[in-house]
N, CA, C and O atoms as a printed pandas DataFrame, in Angstrom:
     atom_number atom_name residue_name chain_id  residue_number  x_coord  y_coord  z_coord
0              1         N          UNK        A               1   10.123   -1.010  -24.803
1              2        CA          UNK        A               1   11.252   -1.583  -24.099
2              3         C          UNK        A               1   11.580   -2.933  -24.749
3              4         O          UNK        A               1   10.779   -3.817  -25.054
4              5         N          UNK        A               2   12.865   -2.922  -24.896
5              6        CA          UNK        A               2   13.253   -4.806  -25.804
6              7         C          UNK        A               2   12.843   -5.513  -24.911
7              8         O          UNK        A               2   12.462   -5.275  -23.765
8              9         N          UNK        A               3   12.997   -6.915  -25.831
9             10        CA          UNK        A               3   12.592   -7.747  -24.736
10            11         C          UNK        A               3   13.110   -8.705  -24.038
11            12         O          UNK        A               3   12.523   -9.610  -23.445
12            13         N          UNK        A               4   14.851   -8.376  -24.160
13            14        CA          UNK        A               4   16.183   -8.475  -23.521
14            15         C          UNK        A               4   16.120   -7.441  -21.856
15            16         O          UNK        A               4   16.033   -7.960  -20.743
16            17         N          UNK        A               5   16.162   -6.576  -22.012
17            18        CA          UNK        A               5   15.611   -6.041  -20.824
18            19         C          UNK        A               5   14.752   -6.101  -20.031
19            20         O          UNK        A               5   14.862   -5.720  -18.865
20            21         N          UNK        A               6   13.586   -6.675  -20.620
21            22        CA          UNK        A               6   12.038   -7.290  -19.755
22            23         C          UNK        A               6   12.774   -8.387  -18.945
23            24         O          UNK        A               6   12.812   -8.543  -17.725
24            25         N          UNK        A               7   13.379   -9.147  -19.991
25            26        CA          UNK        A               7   13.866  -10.744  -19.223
26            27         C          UNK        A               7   14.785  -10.248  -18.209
27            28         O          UNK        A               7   14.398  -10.353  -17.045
28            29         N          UNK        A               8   15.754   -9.805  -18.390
29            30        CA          UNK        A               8   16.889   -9.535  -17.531
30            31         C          UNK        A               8   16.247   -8.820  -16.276
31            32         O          UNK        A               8   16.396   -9.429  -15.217
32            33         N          UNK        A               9   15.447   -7.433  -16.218
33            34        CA          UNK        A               9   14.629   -6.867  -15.132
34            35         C          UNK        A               9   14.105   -8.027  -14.396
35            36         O          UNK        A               9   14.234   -8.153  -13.178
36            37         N          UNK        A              10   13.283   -9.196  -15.455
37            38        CA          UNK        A              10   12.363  -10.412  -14.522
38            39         C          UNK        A              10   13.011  -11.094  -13.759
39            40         O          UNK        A              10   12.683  -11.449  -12.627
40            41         N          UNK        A              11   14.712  -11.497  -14.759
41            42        CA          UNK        A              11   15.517  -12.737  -13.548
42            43         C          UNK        A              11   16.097  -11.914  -12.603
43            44         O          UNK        A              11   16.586  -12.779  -11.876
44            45         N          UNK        A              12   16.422  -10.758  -12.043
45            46        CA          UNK        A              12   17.257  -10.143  -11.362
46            47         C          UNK        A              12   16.042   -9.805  -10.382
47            48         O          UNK        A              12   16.290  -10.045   -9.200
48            49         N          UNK        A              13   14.692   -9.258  -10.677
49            50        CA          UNK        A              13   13.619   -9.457   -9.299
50            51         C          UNK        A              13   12.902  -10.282   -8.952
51            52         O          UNK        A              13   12.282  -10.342   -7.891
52            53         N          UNK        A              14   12.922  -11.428  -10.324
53            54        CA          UNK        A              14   13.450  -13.076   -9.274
54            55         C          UNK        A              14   14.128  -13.628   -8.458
55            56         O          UNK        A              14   13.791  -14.057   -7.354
56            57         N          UNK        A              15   15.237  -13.646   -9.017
57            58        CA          UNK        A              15   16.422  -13.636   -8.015
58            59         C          UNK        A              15   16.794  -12.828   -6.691
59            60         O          UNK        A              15   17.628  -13.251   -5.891
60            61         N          UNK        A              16   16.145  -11.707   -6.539
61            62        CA          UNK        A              16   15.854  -10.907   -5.170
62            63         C          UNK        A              16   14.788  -11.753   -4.385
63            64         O          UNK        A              16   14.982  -12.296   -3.298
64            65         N          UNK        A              17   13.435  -11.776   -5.242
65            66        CA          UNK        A              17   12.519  -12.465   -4.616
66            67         C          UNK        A              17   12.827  -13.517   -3.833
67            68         O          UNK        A              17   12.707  -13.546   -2.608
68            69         N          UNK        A              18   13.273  -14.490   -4.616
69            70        CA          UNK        A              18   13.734  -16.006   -4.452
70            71         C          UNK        A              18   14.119  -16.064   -3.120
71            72         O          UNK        A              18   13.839  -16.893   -2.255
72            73         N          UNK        A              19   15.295  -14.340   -3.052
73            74        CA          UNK        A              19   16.188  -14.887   -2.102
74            75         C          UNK        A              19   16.021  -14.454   -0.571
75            76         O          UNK        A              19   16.754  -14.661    0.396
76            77         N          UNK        A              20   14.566  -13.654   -0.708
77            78        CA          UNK        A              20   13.972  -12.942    0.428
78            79         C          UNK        A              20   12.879  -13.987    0.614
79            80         O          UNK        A              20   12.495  -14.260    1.751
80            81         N          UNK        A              21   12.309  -14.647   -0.575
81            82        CA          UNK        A              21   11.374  -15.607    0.207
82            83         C          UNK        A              21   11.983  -16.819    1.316
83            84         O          UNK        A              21   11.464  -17.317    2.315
84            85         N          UNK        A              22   13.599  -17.089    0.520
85            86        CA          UNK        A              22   14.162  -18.297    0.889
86            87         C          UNK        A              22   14.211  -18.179    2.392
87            88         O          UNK        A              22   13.807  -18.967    3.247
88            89         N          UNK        A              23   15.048  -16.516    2.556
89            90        CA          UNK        A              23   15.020  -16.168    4.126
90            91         C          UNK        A              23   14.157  -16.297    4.969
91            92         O          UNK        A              23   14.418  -16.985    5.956
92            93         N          UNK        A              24   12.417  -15.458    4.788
93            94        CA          UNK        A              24   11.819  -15.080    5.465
94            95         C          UNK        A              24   10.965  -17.017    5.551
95            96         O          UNK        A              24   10.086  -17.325    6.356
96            97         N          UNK        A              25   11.370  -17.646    4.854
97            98        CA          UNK        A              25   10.853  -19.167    4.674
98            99         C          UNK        A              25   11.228  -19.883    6.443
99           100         O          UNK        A              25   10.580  -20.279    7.412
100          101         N          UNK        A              26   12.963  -19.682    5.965
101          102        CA          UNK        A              26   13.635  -20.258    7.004
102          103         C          UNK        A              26   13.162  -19.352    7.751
103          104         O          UNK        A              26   12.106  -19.842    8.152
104          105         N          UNK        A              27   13.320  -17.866    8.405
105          106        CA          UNK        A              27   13.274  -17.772    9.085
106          107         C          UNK        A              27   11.470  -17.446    9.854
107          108         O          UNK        A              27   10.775  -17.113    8.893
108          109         N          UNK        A              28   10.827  -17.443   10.812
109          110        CA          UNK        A              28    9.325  -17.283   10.780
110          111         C          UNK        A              28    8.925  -16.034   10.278
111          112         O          UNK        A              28    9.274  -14.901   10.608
112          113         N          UNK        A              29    7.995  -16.499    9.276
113          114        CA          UNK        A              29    7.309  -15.362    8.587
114          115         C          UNK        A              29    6.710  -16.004    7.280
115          116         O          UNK        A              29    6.877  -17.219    7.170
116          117         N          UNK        A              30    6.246  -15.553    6.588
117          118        CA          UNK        A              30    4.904  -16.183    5.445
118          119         C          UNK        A              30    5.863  -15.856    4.059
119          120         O          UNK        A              30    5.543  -15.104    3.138
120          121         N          UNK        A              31    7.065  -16.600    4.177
121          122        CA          UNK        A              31    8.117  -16.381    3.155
122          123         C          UNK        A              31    7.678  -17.458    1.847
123          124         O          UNK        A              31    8.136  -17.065    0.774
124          125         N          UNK        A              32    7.012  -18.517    1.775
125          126        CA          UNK        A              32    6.498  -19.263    1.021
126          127         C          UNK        A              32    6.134  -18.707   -0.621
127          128         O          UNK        A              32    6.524  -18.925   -1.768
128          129         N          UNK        A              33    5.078  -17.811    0.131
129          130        CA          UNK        A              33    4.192  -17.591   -1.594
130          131         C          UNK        A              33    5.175  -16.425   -1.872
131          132         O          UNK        A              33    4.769  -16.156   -3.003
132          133         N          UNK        A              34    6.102  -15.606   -1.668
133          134        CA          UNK        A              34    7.127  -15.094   -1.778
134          135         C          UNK        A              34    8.325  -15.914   -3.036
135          136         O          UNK        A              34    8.559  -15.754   -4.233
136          137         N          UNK        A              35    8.787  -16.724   -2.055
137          138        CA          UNK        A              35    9.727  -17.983   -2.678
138          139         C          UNK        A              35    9.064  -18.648   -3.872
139          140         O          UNK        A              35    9.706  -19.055   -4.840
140          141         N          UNK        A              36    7.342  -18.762   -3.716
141          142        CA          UNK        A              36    7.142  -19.163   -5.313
142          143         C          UNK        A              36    7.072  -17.935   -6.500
143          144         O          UNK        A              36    7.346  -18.074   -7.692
144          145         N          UNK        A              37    6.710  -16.933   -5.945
145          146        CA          UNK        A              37    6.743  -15.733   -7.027
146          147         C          UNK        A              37    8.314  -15.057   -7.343
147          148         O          UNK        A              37    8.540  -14.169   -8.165
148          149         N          UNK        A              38    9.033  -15.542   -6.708
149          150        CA          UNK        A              38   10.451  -15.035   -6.807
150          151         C          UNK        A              38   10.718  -16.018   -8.061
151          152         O          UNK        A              38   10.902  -15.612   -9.208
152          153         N          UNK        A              39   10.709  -17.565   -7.611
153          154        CA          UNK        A              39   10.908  -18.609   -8.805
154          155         C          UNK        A              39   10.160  -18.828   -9.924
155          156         O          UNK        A              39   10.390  -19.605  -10.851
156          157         N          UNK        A              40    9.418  -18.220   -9.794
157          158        CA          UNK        A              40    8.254  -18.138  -11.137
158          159         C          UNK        A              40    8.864  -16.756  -12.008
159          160         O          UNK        A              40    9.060  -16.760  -13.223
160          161         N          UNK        A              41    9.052  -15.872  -11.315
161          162        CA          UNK        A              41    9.150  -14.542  -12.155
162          163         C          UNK        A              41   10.974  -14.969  -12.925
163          164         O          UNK        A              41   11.427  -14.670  -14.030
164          165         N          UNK        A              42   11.601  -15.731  -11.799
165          166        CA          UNK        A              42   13.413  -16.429  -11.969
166          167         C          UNK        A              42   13.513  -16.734  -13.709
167          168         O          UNK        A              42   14.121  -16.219  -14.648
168          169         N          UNK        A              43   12.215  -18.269  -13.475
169          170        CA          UNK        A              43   12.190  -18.867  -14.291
170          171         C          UNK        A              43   11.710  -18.138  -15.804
171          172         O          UNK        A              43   12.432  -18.374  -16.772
172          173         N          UNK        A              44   10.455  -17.229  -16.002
173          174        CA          UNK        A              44    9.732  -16.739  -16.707
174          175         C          UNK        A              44   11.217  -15.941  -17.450
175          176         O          UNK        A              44   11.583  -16.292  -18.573
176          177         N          UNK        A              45   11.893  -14.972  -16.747
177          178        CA          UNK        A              45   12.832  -14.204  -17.247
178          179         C          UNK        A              45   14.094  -14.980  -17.634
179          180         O          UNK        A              45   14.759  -14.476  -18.539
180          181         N          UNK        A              46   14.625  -16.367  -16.984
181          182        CA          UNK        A              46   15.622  -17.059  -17.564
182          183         C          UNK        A              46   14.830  -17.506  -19.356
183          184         O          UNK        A              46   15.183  -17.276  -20.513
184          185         N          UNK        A              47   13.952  -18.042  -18.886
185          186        CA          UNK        A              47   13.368  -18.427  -20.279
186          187         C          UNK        A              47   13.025  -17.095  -21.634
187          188         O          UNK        A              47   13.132  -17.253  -22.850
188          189         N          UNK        A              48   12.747  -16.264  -21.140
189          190        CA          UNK        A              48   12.750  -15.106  -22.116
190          191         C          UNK        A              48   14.155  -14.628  -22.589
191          192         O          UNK        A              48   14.225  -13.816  -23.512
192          193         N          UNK        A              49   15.095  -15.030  -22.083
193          194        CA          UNK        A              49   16.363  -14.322  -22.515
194          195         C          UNK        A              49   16.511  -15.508  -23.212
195          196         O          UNK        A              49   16.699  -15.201  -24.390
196          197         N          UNK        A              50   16.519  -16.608  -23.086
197          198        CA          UNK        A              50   17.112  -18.285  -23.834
198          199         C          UNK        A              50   16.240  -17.971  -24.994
199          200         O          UNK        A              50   16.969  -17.771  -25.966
200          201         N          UNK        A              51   14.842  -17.830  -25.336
201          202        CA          UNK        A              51   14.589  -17.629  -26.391
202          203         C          UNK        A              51   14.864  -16.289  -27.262
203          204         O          UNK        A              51   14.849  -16.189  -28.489
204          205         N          UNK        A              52   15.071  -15.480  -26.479
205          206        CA          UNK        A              52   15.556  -14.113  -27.476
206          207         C          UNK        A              52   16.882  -14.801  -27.978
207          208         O          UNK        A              52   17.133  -15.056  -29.156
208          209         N          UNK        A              53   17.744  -15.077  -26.819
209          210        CA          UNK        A              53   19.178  -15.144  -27.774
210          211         C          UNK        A              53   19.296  -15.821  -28.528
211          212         O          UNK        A              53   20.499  -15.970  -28.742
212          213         N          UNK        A              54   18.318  -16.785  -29.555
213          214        CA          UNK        A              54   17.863  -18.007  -30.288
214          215         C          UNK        A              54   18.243  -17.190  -31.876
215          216         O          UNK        A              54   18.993  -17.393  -32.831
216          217         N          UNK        A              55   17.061  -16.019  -31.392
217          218        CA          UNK        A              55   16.908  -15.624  -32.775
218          219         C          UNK        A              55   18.360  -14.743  -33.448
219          220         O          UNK        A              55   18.358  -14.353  -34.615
């Protein structure tokens, strides 16, 4: 699998993550370590596409 597609798969179930941790944050529930694995996986896949499109 390229590794244009790894990144893009990572920021798009970051960006889900992110946005289910953000909810379940605000609203009661253990949305936290959620919201950091959403922004970690966000970040990991924004950064893999910035360096692919380099080369």
């Amino acid at each position: 699998m390229p590794e244009r597609r790894i990144s893009a798969a990572l920021a798009a179930g970051g960006a889900v993550l992110t946005a289910a941790g953000a909810a379940m944050y605000v609203l009661p529930g253990p949305g936290f370590p959620v919201l950091v694995v959403g922004l970690a996986a966000l970040t990991t896949g924004l950064v893999m596409a910035a360096a692919g499109h380099r080369r």
